[in-house]
N, C-alpha and C positions, 0 to 999 in steps of 0.2 A: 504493500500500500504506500509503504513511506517514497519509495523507488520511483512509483509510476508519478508520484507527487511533485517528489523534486523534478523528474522529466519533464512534465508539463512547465514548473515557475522556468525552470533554464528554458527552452524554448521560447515562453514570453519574455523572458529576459533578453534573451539573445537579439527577438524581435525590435525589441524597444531599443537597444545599443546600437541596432544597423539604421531604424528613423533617426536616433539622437543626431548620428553623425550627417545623414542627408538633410538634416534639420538647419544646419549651420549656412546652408546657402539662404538667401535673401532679397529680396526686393526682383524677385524675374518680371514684374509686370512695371517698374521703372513708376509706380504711384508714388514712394517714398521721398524724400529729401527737400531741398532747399531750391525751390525753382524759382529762378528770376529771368522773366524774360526779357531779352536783349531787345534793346531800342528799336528796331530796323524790323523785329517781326509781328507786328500788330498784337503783340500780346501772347503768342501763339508759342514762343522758339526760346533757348535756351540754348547757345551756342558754347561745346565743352571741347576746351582746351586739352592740352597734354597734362595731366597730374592733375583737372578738378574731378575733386569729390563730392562735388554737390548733391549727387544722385546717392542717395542711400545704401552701401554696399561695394559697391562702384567708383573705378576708373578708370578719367579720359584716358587715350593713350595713342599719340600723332602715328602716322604712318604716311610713308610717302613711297608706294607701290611706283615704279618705274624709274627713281631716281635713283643716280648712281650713288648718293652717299646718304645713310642712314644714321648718320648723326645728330638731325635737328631734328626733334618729333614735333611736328607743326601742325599737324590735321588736327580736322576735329569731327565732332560730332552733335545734331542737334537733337534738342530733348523736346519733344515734341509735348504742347501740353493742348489737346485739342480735339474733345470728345466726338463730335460730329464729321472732322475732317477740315474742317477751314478751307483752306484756297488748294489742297488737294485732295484724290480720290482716294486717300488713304486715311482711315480713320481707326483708330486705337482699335488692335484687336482682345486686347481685355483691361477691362478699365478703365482711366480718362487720358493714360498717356503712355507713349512709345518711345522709339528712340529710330533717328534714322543716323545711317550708319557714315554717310557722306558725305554730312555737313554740308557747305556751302562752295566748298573748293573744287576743283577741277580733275587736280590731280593729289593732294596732300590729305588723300583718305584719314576716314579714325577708328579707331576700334575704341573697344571698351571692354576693363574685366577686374575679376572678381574673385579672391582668394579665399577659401572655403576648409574646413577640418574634411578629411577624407580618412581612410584604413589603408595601411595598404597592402596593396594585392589585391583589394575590392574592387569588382567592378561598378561602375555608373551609366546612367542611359540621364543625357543632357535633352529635353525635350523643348522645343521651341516654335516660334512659329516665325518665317521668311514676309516681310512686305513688299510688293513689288505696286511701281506708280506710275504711270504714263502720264503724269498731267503735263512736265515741263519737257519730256522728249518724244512724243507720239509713240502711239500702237505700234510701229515696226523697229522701236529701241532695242536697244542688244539685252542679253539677259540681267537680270539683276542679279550677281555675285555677291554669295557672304561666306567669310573664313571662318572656322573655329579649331580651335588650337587647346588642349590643355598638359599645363605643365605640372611638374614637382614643386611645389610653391615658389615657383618663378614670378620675377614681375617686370622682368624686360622678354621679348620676344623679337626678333630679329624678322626684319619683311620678307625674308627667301625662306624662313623655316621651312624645313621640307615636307616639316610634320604639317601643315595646316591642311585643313579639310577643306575641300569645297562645294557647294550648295548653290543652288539657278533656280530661278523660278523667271518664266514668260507669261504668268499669268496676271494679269490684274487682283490686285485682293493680298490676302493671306494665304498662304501653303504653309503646314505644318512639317517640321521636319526633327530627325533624329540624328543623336550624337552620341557617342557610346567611349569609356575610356577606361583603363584600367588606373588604378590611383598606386603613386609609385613611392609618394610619403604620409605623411603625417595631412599633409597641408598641400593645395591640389590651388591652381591658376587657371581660370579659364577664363580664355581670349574669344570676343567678335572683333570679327573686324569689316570692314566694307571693300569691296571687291573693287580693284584699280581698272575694269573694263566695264562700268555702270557710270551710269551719267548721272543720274538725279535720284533719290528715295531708296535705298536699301535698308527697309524697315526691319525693325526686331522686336521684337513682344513674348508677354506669356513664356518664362525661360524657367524651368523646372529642372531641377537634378534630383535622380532618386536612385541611391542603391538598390543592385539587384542580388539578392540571397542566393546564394550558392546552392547546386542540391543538396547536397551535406543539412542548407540549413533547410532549407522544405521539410526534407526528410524530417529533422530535428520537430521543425513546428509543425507538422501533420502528426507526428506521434504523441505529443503536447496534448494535443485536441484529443487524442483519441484517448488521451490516459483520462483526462479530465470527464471524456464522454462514461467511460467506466467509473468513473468512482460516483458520480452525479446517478448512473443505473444500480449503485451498488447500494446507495443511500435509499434510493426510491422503494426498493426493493426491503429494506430495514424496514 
């Protein structure tokens, strides 16, 4: 009895240690922080430099995709605070605000990220969602490109990493996409960043991290259940 007991509390245990850790990420839908909107956007825009942390969780982080020297991080990115959409067709896929990934520049892209308690060895599934906007380059615009990259709690990330992933969407709207990583410390970095072959709007939204349990632990918390279903028969049955 005492056996099938403790199996079941270590099982919920176990359970509760693998949310604790996926718990520690924060603000994926960009509602949080200190939003001041910049003179120049009607109210609408929050233009983030390299190093601001206005966003709750979050770091600007310049990137200059096609330039030969990646020493000045100068991009940026804007913090879109704009529930209906304003002056484009892209309107916050949860919540009242987004992030687009392009800022204002041409070519001096931004990313943004986010360093997190991880396990390691654990794996993670990063869920998110891609915006894509025709309003400033027409329906026949190239794709809209987004990177994502996660490191060992890194907080520089180099514009050629080889590791970065990449993500297209031609569709108008939002497309949901996945990201998946194994955590290789204690402490886990993960990068967006906005795609050096997109013209206008590379939105980001809705950005989830959640460990995924091992079979080991299924197994562990399926037998958990089942110890608990027998003692609860064993009572009823008293």
């Amino acid at each position: 009895m005492k056996s099938l007991r403790n199996l079941a509390l270590g099982a919920v245990a176990l359970a509760a240690s693998v949310a604790a850790h996926a718990a520690a990420f924060q603000n994926g839908s960009f509602e949080n922080g200190v939003f001041t909107a910049s003179p120049d956007s009607l109210g609408t825009t929050q233009y983030l430099y390299a190093g601001d942390t206005a966003m709750t969780g979050w770091v600007s982080y310049g990137l200059q995709w096609g330039l030969p020297s990646n020493t000045s991080r100068v991009g940026e990115v804007a913090w879109i605070d704009c529930p209906g959409g304003c002056w484009t067709d892209l309107a916050p896929q949860d919540g009242n605000r987004f992030v687009d990934l392009t800022g204002r520049s041409d070519w001096q892209y931004g990313a943004i990220y986010q360093s997190f308690d991880t396990v390691a060895g654990q794996q993670y599934t990063v869920d998110f969602q891609l915006g894509y906007s025709s309003t400033w380059s027409g329906t026949n615009a190239s794709p809209r490109n987004l990177y994502v990259v996660a490191k060992d709690g890194s907080s520089i990330v180099a514009d050629n990493d080889p590791d970065w992933t990449l993500y297209s969407s031609t569709t108008p709207g939002w497309s949901a996409a996945s990201y998946s990583f194994t955590a290789a410390g204690s402490t886990t970095t993960l990068f967006f960043a906005g795609g050096y072959d997109a013209n206008h709007y590379v939105g980001l939204d809705n950005v989830s991290v959640t460990a995924v349990p091992e079979p080991e632990t299924y197994a562990m918390m399926l037998a958990g259940l089942a110890a608990i279903g027998a003692l609860a028969r064993r009572r009823k049955a008293k």
